[in-house]
C-alpha positions as CSV (number, residue, x, y, z in Angstrom):
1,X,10.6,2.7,-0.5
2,X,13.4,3.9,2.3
3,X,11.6,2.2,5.4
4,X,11.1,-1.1,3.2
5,X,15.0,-0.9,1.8
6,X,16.0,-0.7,5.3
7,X,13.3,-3.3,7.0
8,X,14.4,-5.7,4.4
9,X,18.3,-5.1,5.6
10,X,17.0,-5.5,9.1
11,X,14.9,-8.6,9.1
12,X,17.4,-10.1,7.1
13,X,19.8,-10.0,9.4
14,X,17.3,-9.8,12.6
15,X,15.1,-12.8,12.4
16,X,12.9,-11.5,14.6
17,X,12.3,-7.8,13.3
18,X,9.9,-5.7,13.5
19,X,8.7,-1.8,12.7
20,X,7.1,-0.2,15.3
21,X,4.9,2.8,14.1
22,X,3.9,5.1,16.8
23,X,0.9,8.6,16.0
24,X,1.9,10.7,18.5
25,X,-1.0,12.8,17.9
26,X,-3.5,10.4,17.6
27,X,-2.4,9.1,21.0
28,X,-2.6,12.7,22.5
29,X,-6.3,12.6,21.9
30,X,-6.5,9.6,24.1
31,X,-6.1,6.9,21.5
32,X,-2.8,4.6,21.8
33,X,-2.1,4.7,17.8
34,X,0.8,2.0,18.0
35,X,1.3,-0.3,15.5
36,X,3.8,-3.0,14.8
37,X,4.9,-4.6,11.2
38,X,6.9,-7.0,9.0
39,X,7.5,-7.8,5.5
40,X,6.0,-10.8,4.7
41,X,7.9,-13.6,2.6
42,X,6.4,-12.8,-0.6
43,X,6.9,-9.5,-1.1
44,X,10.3,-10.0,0.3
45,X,11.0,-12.5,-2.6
46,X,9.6,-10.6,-5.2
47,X,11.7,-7.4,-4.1
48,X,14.8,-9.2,-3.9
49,X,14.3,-9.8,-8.2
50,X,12.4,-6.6,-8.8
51,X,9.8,-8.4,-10.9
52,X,6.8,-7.3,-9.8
53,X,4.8,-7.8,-13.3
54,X,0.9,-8.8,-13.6
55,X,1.9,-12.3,-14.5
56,X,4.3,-12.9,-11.5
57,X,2.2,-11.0,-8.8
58,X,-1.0,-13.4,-9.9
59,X,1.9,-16.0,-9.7
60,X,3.1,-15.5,-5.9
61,X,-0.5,-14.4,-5.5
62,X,0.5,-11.5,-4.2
63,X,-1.7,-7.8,-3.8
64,X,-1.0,-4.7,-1.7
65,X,-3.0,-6.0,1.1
66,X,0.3,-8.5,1.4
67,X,2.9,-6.4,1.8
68,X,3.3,-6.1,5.4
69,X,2.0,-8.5,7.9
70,X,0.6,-6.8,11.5
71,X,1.9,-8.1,14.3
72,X,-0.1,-8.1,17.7
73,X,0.8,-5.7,20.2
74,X,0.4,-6.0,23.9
75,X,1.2,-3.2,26.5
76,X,0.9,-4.2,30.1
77,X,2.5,-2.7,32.7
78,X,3.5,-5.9,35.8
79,X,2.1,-5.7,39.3
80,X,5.1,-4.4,40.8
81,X,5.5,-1.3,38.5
82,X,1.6,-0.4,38.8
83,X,2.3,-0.7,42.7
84,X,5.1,1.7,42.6
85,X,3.4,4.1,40.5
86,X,0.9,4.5,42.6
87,X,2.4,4.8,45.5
88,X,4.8,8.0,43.7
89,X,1.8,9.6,43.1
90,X,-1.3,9.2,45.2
91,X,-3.3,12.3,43.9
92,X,-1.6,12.5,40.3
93,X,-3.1,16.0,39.3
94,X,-4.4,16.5,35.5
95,X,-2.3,17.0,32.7
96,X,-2.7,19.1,29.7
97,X,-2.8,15.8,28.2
98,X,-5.4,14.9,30.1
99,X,-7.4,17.9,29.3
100,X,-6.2,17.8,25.3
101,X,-8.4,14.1,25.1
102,X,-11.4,15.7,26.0
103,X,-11.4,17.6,23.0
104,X,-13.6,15.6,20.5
105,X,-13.1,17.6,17.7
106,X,-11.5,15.5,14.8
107,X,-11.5,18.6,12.1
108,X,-7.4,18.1,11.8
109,X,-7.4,15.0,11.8
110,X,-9.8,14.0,9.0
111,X,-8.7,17.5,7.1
112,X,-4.8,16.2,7.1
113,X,-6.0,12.0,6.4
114,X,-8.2,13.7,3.5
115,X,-5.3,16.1,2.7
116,X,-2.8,12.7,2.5
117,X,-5.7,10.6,0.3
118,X,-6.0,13.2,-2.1
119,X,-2.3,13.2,-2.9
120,X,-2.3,9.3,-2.9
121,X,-5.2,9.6,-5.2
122,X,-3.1,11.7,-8.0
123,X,0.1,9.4,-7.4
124,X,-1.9,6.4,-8.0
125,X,-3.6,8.5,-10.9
126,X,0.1,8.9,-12.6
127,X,0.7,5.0,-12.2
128,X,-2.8,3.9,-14.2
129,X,-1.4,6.5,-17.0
130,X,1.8,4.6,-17.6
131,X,-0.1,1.2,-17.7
132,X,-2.6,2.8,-20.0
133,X,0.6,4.1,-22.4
134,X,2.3,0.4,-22.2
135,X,-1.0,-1.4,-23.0
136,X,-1.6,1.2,-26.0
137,X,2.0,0.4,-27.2
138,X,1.7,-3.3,-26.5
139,X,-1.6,-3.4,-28.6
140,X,-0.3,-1.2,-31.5
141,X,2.9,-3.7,-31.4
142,X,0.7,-6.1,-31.5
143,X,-1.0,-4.9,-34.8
144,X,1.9,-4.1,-36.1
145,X,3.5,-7.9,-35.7
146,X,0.6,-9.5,-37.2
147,X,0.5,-6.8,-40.4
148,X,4.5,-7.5,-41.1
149,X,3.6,-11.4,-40.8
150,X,0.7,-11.5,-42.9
151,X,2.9,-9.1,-45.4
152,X,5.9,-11.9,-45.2
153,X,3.5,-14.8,-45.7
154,X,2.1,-13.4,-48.8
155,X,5.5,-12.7,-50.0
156,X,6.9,-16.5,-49.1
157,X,3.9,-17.3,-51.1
158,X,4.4,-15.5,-54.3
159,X,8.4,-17.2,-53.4
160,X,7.3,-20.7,-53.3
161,X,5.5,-20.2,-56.6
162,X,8.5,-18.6,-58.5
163,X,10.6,-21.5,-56.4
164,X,12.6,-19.5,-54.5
165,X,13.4,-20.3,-50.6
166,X,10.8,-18.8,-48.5
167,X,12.0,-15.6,-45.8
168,X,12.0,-16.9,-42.6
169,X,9.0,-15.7,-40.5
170,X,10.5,-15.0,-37.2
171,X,12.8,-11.9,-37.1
172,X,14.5,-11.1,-33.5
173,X,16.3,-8.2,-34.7
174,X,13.6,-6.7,-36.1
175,X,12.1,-3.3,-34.0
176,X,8.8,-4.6,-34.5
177,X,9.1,-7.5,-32.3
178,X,11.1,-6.2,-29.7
179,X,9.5,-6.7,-26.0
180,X,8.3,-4.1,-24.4
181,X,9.5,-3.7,-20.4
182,X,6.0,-3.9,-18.9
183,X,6.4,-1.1,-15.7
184,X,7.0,-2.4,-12.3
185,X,3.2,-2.5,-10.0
186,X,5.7,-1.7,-7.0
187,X,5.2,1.7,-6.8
188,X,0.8,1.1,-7.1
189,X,0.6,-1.3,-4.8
190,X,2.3,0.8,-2.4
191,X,0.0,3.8,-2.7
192,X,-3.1,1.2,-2.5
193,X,-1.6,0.2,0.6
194,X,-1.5,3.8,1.7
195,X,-4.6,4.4,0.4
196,X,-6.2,1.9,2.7
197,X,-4.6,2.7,5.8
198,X,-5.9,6.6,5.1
199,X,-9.2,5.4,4.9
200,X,-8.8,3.0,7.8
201,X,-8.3,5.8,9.6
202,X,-11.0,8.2,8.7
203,X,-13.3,5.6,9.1
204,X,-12.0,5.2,12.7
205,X,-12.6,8.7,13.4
206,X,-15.8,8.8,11.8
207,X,-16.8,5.9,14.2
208,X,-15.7,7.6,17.3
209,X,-17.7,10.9,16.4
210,X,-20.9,8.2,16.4
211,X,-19.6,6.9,19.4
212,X,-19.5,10.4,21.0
213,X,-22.8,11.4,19.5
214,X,-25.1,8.5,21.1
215,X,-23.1,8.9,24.5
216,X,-24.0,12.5,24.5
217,X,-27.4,12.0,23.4
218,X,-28.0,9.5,26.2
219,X,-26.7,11.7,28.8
220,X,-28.7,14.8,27.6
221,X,-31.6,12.4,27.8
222,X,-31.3,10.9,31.1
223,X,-30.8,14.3,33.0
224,X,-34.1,15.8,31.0
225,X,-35.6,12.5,32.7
């Protein structure tokens, strides 16, 4: 909720905003985990009236997935930069960094990403549970409306026959047809978005230990040859 009150201030004011997101150790084990994102106009127009019920999500057509839009990023260094970098260092020696992304092991990694999924997984847990105590509410309010109007009919019945003037059947003040605040799907839609990006990355290190695997199993296999 911080980073999108404060992206919302900035692209407000910046046209041209965006939110770099940058995995420091991700990149250490020779992956460049950079990332670059926007609000997109929908969400931004929802948040601005923070009305984000069933009816005006399906509305704006709007799910998690369209919260943030991912910009391209491009990293390129220009001739005369590469040139000089060379030429500072010839024989550039190796790095602990260097060393630190031939380590393959992904055990952190996947236990801290599972670690992040399980929490997500209660949070969005908690959210279902309040939907599931507004629906039971809104169905028993429901029940309870229909019994109180089927109760006045019958009386403005027995009324007309007596000739007295009928009660009217619409009551605003009355408890029973107050409306219920249906809860905001801000909060779910957020974790879903988490949710995915957890799993986007497990299954990206999950694909890399295959990747490993069959390289390693090629090159046992060639030298035995």
């Amino acid at each position: 909720m911080e980073l999108i009150e404060t992206f919302l201030n900035y692209q407000e004011n910046i046209k041209r905003c965006v939110c770099i997101i940058y995995d420091p150790l991700r990149s250490g084990q020779g992956v460049l985990a950079l990332k670059a994102l926007k609000l997109s106009e929908g969400f931004m127009e929802l948040y601005r009236t923070q009305n984000f019920t069933g009816e005006k999500l399906r509305e704006k057509n709007l799910s998690w997935k369209n919260i943030f839009e991912e910009i391209p990023v491009k990293v390129s260094n220009s001739a005369l930069v590469s040139s000089l970098m060379n030429e500072l260092e010839p024989e550039t020696p190796a790095t602990q960094c260097d060393f630190d992304r031939l380590v393959l092991s992904t055990n952190p990694f996947m236990e801290q990403n599972l670690e992040f999924l399980i929490e997500c997984m209660d949070d969005l847990s908690m959210e279902q549970q309040k939907f599931q105590y507004y629906y039971r509410n809104l169905s028993r309010q429901q029940a309870q409306q229909q019994a109180w109007l089927q109760k006045r009919r019958t009386e403005n019945a027995a009324r007309r026959v007596s000739g007295e003037e009928p009660l009217p059947e619409e009551e605003p003040n009355n408890a029973v047809f107050k409306t219920l605040l249906e809860p905001s799907r801000l909060d779910s839609y957020l974790i879903n978005n988490q949710i995915s990006n957890y799993c986007g990355q497990v299954n990206g290190l999950l694909d890399r230990v295959s990747v490993n695997c069959i390289s390693w199993m090629r090159s046992t296999k060639s030298r035995a040859m």
